[in-house]
Each structure stands twice: as structure tokens, then as C-alpha cells.
C-alpha positions in Angstrom: 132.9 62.0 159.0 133.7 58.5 159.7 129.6 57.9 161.2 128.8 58.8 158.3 130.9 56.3 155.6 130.2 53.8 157.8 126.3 53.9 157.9 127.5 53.5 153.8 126.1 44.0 161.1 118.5 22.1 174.0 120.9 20.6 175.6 123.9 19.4 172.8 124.6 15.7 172.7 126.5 13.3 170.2 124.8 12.6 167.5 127.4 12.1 164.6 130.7 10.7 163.6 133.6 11.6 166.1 136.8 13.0 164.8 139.1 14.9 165.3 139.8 17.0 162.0 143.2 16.9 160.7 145.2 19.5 158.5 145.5 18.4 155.1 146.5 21.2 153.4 150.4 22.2 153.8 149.9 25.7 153.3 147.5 26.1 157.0 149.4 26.7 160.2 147.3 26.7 163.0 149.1 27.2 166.6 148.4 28.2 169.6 146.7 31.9 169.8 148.0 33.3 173.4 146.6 37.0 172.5 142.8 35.6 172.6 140.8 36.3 176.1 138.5 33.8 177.0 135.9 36.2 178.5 132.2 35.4 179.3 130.2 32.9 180.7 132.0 29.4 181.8 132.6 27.2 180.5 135.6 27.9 179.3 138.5 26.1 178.1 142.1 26.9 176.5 143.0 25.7 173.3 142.4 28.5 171.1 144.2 28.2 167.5 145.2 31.3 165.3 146.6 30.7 161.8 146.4 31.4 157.9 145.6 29.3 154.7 147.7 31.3 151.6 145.3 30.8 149.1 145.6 32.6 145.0 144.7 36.3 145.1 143.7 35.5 141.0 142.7 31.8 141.3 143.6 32.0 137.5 147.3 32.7 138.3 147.9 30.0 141.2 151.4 30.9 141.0 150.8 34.8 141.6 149.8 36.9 144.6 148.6 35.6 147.3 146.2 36.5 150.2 147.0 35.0 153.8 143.4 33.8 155.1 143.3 34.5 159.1 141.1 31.8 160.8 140.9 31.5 164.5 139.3 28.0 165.5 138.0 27.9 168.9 138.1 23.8 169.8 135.3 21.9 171.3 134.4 21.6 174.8 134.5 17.6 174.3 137.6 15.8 173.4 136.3 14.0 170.9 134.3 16.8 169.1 132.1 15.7 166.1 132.7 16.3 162.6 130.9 19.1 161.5 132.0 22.5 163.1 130.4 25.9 163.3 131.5 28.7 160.9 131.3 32.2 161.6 130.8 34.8 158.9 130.1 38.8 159.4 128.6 41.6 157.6 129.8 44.8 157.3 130.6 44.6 154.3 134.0 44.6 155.6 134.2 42.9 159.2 136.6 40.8 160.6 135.7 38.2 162.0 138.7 37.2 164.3 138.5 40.6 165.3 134.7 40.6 166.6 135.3 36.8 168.3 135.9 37.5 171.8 132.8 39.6 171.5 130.2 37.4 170.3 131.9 33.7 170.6 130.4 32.8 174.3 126.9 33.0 172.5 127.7 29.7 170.5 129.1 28.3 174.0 126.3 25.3 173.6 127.1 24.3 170.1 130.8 24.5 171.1 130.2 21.8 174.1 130.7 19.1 170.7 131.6 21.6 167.9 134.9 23.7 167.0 133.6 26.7 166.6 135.8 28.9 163.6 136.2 32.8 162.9 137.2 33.2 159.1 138.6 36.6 158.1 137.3 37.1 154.6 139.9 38.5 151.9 140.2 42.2 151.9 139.5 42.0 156.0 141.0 42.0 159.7 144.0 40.6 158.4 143.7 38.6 155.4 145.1 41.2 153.2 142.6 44.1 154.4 141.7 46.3 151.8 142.4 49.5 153.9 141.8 53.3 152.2 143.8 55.2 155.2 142.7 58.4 153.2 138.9 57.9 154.3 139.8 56.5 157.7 142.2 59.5 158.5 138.6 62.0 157.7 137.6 63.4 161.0 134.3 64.5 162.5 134.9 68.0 162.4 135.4 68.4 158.3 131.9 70.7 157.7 129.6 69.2 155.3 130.9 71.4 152.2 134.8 70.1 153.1 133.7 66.5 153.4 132.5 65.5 150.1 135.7 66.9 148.1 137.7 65.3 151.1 135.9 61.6 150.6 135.9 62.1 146.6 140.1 62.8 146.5 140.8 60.2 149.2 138.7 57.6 147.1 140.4 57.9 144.2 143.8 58.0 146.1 142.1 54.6 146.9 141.4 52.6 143.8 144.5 54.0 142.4 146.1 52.2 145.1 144.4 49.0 144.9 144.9 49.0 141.2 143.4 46.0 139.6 143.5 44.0 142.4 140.0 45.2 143.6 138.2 42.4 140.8 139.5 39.4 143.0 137.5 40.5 146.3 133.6 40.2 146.0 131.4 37.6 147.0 132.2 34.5 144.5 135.6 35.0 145.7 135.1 34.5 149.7 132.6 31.6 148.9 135.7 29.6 147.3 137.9 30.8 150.0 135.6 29.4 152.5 135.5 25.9 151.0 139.4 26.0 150.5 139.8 26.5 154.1 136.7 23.4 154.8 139.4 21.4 153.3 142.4 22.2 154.5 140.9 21.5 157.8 139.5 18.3 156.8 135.9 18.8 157.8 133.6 16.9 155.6 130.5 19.6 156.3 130.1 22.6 158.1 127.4 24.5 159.7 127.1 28.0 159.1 126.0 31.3 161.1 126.0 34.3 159.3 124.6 37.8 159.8 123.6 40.9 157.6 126.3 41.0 154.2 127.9 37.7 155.7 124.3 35.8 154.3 125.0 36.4 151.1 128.4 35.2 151.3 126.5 32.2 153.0 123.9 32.2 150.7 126.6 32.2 147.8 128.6 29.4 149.5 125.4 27.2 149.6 124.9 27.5 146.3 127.8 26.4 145.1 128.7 23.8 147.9 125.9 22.5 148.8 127.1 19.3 149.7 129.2 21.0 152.4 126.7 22.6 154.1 124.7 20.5 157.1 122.6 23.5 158.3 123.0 27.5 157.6 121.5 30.1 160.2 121.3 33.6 158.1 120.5 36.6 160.9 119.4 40.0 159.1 119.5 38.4 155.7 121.0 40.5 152.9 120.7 38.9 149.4 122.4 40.5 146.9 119.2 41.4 145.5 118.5 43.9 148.0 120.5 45.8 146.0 122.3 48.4 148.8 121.0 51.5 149.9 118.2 51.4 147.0 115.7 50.1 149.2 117.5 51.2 152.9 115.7 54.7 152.7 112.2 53.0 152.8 113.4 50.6 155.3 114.7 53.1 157.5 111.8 54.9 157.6 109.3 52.2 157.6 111.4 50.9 161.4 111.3 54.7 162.6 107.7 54.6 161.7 107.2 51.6 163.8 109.0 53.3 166.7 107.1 56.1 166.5 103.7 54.0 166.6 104.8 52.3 169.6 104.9 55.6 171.4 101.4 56.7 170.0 100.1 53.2 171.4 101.6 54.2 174.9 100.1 57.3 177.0 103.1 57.9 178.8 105.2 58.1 175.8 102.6 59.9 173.4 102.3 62.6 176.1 105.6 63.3 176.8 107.0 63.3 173.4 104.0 63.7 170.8 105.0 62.4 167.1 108.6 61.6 166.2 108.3 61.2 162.8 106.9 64.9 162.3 109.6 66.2 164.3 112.1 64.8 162.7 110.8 65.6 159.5 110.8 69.0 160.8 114.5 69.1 162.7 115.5 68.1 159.2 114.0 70.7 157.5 115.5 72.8 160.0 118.9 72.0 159.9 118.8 71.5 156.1 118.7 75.5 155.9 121.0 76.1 159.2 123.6 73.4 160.4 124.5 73.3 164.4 127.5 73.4 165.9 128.4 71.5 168.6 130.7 70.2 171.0 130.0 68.1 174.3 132.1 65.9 176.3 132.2 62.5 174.9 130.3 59.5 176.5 133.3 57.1 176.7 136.8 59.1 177.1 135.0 62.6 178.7 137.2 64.6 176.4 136.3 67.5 173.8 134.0 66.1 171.1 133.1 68.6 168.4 130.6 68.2 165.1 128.5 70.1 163.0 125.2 68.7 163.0 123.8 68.8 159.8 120.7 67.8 158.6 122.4 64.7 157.0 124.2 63.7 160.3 120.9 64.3 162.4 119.2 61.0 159.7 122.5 59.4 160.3 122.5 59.2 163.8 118.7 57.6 164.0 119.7 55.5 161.1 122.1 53.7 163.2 120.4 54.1 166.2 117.6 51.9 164.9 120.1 49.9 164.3 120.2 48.9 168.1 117.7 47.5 170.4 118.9 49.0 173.2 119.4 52.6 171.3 116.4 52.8 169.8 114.9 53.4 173.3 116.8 56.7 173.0 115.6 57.8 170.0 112.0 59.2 171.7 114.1 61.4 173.7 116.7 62.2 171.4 114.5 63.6 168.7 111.8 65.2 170.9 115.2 67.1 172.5 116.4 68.0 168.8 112.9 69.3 168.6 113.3 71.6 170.7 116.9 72.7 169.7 118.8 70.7 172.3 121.1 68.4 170.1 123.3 67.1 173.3 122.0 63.6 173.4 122.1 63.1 169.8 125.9 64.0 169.9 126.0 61.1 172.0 124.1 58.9 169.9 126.7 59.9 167.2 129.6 59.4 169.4 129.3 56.4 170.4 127.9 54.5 166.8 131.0 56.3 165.6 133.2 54.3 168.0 131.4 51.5 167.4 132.1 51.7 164.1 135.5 51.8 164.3 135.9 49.0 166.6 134.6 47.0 164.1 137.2 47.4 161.9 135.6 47.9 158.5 138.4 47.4 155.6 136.6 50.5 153.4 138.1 49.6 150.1 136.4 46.0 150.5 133.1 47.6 151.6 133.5 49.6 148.2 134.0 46.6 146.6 131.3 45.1 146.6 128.7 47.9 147.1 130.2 49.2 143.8 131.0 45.7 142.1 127.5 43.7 143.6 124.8 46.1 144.7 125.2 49.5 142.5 125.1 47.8 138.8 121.4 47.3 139.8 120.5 50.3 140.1 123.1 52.2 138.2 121.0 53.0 135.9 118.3 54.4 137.7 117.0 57.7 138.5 117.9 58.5 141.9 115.2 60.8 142.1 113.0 57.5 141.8 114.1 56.4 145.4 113.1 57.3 148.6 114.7 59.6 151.0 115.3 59.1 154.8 114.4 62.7 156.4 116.3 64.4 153.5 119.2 61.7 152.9 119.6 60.2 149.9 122.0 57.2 150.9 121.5 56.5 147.0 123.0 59.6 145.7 125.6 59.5 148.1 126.9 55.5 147.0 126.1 56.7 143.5 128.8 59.3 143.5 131.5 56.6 145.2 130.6 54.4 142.7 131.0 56.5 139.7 134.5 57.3 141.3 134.9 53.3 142.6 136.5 50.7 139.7 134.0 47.7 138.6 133.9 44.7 137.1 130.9 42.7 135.9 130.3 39.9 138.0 128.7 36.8 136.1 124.8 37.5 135.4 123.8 34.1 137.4 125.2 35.5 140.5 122.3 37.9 140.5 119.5 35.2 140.3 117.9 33.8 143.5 119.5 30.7 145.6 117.3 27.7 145.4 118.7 24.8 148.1 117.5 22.3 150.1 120.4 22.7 152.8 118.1 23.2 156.2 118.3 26.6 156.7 117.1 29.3 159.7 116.3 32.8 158.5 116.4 35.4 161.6 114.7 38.6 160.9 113.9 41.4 163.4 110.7 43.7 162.8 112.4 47.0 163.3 115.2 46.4 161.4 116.3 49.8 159.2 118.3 47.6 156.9 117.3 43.8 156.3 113.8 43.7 157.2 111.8 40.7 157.3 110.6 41.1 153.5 114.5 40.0 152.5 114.0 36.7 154.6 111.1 36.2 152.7 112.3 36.6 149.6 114.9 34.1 150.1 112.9 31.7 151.9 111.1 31.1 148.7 114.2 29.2 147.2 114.5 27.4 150.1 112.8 24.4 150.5 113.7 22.9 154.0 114.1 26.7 155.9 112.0 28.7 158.6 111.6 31.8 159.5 111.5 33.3 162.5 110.5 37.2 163.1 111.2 39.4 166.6 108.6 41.5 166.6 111.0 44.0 169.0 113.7 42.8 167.3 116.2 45.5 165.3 119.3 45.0 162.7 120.7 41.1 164.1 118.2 39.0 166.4 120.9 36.3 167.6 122.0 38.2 170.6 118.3 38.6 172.1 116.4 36.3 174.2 115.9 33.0 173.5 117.5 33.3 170.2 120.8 32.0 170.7 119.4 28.5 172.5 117.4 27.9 169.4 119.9 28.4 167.1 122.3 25.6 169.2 119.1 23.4 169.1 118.7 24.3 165.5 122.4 22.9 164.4 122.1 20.2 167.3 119.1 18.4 164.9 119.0 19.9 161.9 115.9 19.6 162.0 114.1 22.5 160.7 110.3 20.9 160.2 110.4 20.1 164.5 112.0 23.7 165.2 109.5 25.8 167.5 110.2 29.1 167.2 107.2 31.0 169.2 109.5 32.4 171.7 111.3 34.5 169.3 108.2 36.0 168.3 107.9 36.6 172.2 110.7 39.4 172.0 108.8 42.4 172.0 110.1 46.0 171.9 111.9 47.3 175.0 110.3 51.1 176.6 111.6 53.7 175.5 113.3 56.0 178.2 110.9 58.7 179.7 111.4 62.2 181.6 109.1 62.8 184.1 108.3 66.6 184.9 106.0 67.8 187.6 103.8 68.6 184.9 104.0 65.7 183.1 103.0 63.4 185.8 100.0 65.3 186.7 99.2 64.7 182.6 99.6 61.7 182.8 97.6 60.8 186.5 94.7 62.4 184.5 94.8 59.3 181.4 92.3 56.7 182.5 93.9 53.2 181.8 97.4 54.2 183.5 98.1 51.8 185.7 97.2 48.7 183.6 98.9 50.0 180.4 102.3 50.8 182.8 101.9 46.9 184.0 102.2 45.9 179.9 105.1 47.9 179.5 106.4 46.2 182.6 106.5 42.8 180.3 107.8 43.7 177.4 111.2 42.8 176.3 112.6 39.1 176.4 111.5 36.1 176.7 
């Protein structure tokens, strides 16, 4: 049950003003962080500094509650790093970022040569004051379909109840100011920004209101608030399963052995709709037990999330042509393993609720659901609707809602395939943006920076900040990987009949990174 509510993220040299920031806020301790493992490529140096800024849960009450920001700052490479550091800010909504660190932090390893490099839990996250609801966390995968939504409604409200009133003081406008107060307590006069998926907005909120502080912003999978969560994710799920399913039409090998995947999803759907499966395999990663119903909204779940994933979405050929024909073993999998996923990522649900409910919902709240799309029988709409209804909301002021127009130089990073922030959103908030790019993988799925060449331009990208001489051709050189194929005795002689084999297997050959 979990899957589920979570489907619900050149070379540098010195070019500035040297200096080494100092605290200047009392309230920020930064020491030495022991617990965090340098792992990944070299170079890599020690140094690594964990600590809090206690900032006002109400910034009306200063004197009130407070919420302990966790920040992890990761120093440069060169001992007299310049001015302007990297900030880090995830998506979820939800994410910590300390937490997802010594994953992703050897990617900015080139802008960290002359940059601090800093991780900023947003409140209601990781540990500044996460917003947890242990009631929807505790649901397990083997609640049936008719026991989960009563489960999810009760522990919801046990939720908000909890939370109280507290819930108003953690949406976006909130973890923009956050973000500045911590800019100054660390005494950097600008910052550079990388975001990805909910963290843009956050970003894009931050820029508009500091814009001064901003030297450049890179905005992967860009989420405006105007995209107005999961209105528009059914259409853009099925629009990226769509595309998968044309690149095995294009291919013979892949058209043979696994014919369309949209109608047979459509159809597994259909089918599982009127009879659910039950199922239980040995799991991927700890070989125990691992039991579910399949349902037909699990099955649209699972290739939701899959298309999430460059690397899973090469699965999803085989997955659905074995679902097809009743054989639900790898889709488990696929299941399996986004669910641990998921939960290694720590989403803090009752700040994910938050701001769907407080940020996203009111747009569509009133609405017909029935005027949305569906994603092989899910309606992702209905489902938020109902959390919302249950969910406590505050208006958030009306220019929030209105599009960010800045001239901070600004990379937008979209990926073609991507189920959830498609290139369409990048272009939407390019238009308010008068010194940005844009800069589309055509194989690219839900975050781009982690594939191919995409990481070196970003470091060249804050290295200049210069947008107008950025050349980004080569990510629009990272093409779709191939899917995986089973070859039979009598697919092989299928396919040796195809004219055009051998030169079509040689293009297949060169997809994938640049």
C-alpha cells in the first residue's frame, strides 16, 4: 500500500571573489559530520559539516515554535573556495535532502573543486521537524484493495488531527524564506541553485522573491505550481507509455516479440479491473516472502513508476507483454523494488499532503474529475481528491499562483519520456524567463541530471553563468536505452526472416549516452 501513496523526484577555475563564508547567525551550529561516507569517484576530501539553523515555525510569532533546519555543507575542494556555493533542493514533495546526499553529491564533484556544495532539509522533512503520519507509513502491501482505502482515510485523519494547525506554516512560501535565512546565516552573498521535480518550484519561488541572491538556478523535471498535481499526470503518463510503446513498433525485434503495449495494457487492466491477482514471489533485494494483490490499480502503478526510470522502463516491454499473458512475476518485481525505493527516500507524508492539498488541489477542486484523464483505469485525481477533502487547507496568497518572470540565468532540464514533468512544463516556465535554456533528452525519463553528459554541463553552466554560450546538443544526444528482449527458437527464426535486421540491430547498438 505504501507504492501506491507514494506514486501520490568544463574544467572549473576561479573566476570570482575568494572567501571563505563565515557564520553570522548565532542560532547555526555547524560541526563536524563523522556519520557521512564519502563514497564515489575521487576526489574526495574530509571536512564534511552537519548542523541546524532554528528558525520561527509561525514567522509571525518569532518567539513561538520553532523548526530546527538540517543543512549538511559539503566544503570545497580548494581552500580558498569562492563565494557563491551550490544549493541542493529535492522533490518529492517531501525529500530530504541530507538524507539522499551521499547518493547524488559525487555528481556536483566539478562545481565542488571551487564551491561548497550544501544539502538543505526543507521544514516538515529528514529532520527538520518531519511531518511524519506513522498511520500511513505503518499500511502494508498486503491490505486488499477494499481494506486500503478505509485504512488510508482513518490513518489521514489520525494525521491532520495530529498536526493540528501547524500544517499552514509548511508549503512553499515557507521553505523559500527558510532558504534565504540559512543564505545568511552562512554569510554567502549569492548562491547557485540545483533543483529537481517539486524542489523547482521551491526554486522557482525562491527566485522570485530573492532574486538578487540567485547567480544561476538549474531546475531538472520542472514542476511549477501550475501543473497543478495529478490533474494533468494521467495524460502525461500515458502520453510517455505511448512513446515507449512507439519505440518498439519502430524496432522489428521488439515489435515482433511483444506486439502493442499500450493495447495490452489497456487490456490487463480491463482484466484485472473485474478479477484481482494474487501473488507472492521472492523479493528482488532480501529473497524473502513478498505477497500482493495485483489489482488493476497497482498493475498502472507499477508502469507509472517504472516510466519513471530510464533504466526500468526497458522492463516495461517485457513486463506488460508477460502480464498479458497472465504471468505477473516480473511486475511484482517492478513493484518491489519502486516500493523500496520509495521508502528509502524518506518521504515525510504529512508534508507531501501539504502541499498537494494546500498548493496543487485548490486548482482543480472544483472540477469534475470525470473531466480528467485516466491512466489504464486510475484516476490519480479521484484518489488526491478524496485525501484532500479529508486533508486541512489554507489559502495561500492568489500571486503565488501567477507565473515567475526573472532574469536570473537559468537551465531548464526536461526529459522526453518523462510521466510527470514533461517538457511542456519547462516550456511554460521558460516563457518568464528571459536569460534561460532549455535542454530536452530525447531518451531521457523523470530527472535528466544523472545521464550522460548532463552533469558536465550543468558544472560548466554554474562555472560561467553564461547561458547565451551554453551548447547543449549533446543532451539531445541521450537517446532511449533497448528495451530487454527474450529470444525463443521461434522468435529468432521471425525475426532472421525481417529484411533490414542487421543494420537496424547496429542502431540499437548506439543508442543511449552520449
Amino acid at each position: 500500500m505504501r507504492f501506491t501513496m507514494i506514486f501520490l523526484v568544463c574544467l572549473i577555475a576561479g573566476c570570482g571573489r575568494s572567501v571563505v563564508p563565515e557564520v553570522h547567525n548565532p542560532a547555526l551550529i555547524l560541526s563536524e559530520c563523522p556519520g557521512f561516507s564519502e563514497r564515489g569517484k575521487p576526489p574526495l576530501v574530509s571536512g564534511a559539516e552537519c548542523g541546524s539553523l532554528a528558525v520561527a515555525e509561525n514567522p509571525r510569532k518569532p518567539d513561538g515554535e520553532v523548526v530546527p533546519l538540517s543543512i549538511l555543507r559539503l566544503p570545497a575542494i580548494h581552500p580558498a573556495p569562492l563565494s557563491d556555493p551550490l544549493f541542493i533542493i529535492v522533490g518529492g514533495p517531501g525529500q530530504s535532502a541530507v538524507e539522499l546526499a551521499e547518493q547524488i553529491f559525487h555528481t556536483f564533484e566539478e562545481t565542488r573543486k571551487y564551491r561548497d556544495i550544501v544539502f538543505l532539509d526543507q521544514r516538515g522533512t529528514g529532520s527538520s521537524h518531519p511531518l511524519e503520519c506513522e498511520g500511513l507509513a505503518a499500511l502494508g502491501s498486503k491490505l486488499t484493495f477494499s481494506e486500503q482505502k478505509p485504512a488510508i482515510q482513518n490513518a489521514l485523519r489520525n494525521c491532520a488531527n495530529q498536526l493540528g494547525e501547524r500544517y499552514q506554516f509548511y508549503t512553499t512560501p515557507y521553505a523559500a524564506e527558510d532558504l534565504e535565512q540559512v543564505r545568511q546565516a552562512l554569510g554567502y552573498p549569492t548562491i547557485n541553485i540545483w533543483s529537481v521535480s517539486y524542489g523547482t518550484r521551491v526554486a522557482l519561488e525562491y527566485i522570485r522573491r530573492y532574486p538578487q541572491a540567485v547567480r544561476t538556478a538549474v531546475l531538472d523535471g520542472v514542476a511549477p505550481v501550475a501543473i497543478a498535481l495529478p490533474w494533468s499526470a494521467e495524460r502525461d503518463a500515458f502520453a510517455s507509455l505511448q512513446r515507449v510503446n512507439q519505440q518498439c513498433a519502430d524496432n522489428t525485434h521488439c515489435r515482433l516479440q511483444y506486439g502493442d503495449l499500450v493495447e495490452q495494457a489497456q487490456t490487463v487492466a480491463v482484466r484485472l479491473q473485474q478479477e484481482p491477482v494474487n501473488l507472492t514471489i521472492k523479493h528482488p533485494s532480501t529473497g524473502l516472502p513478498y505477497e500482493l494483490e495485483i489489482t488493476h490499480e497497482l498493475f498502472a502503478s507499477a508502469l507509472r513508476m517504472a516510466l519513471y526510470s530510464r533504466d526500468l522502463a526497458r522492463l516495461l516491454p517485457l513486463a506488460i507483454h508477460h502480464s498479458s499473458a497472465g504471468d505477473f512475476h516480473l511486475l511484482a518485481a517492478l513493484v518491489a523494488l519502486a516500493e523500496q525505493r520509495s521508502g528509502l527516500s524518506g518521504i515525510s507524508l504529512g508534508m507531501h499532503y501539504t502541499v498537494l492539498c494546500n498548493e496543487d488541489f485548490p486548482q482543480y477542486q472544483a472540477q469534475n474529475v470525470q473531466a480528467s484523464e485516466q491512466f489504464l483505469l486510475l484516476s490519480a485525481v479521484q484518489t488526491t481528491r478524496e485525501a484532500c477533502e479529508i486533508w486541512p487547507r489554507q489559502p495561500l496568497a492568489p500571486e503565488y499562483f501567477t507565473a515567475v518572470e526573472s532574469a536570473v540565468p537559468t537551465l531548464l532540464l526536461s526529459g522526453a519520456r518523462d510521466p510527470v514533468t514533461p517538457p511542456v512544463w519547462g516550456e511554460q516556465v521558460r516563457a518568464g524567463l528571459s536569460k534561460a535554456k532549455h535542454a530536452v533528452a530525447p531518451g531521457g525519463h523523470h530527472s535528466i541530471t544523472f545521464e550522460g553528459c548532463t552533469s558536465r554541463l550543468i558544472a560548466q553552466f554554474i562555472h560561467t553563468a553564461d547561458i547565451d554560450a551554453l551548447d547543449i546538443s549533446c543532451v539531445e544526444r541521450i537517446l532511449p536505452l533497448s528495451p530487454y528482449y527474450e529470444l525463443h527458437p521461434e522468435t529468432l527464426a521471425d525475426l532472421a526472416q525481417q529484411p533490414g535486421l542487421e543494420q537496424q540491430s547496429d542502431v540499437e547498438q548506439k543508442e543511449g549516452d552520449d
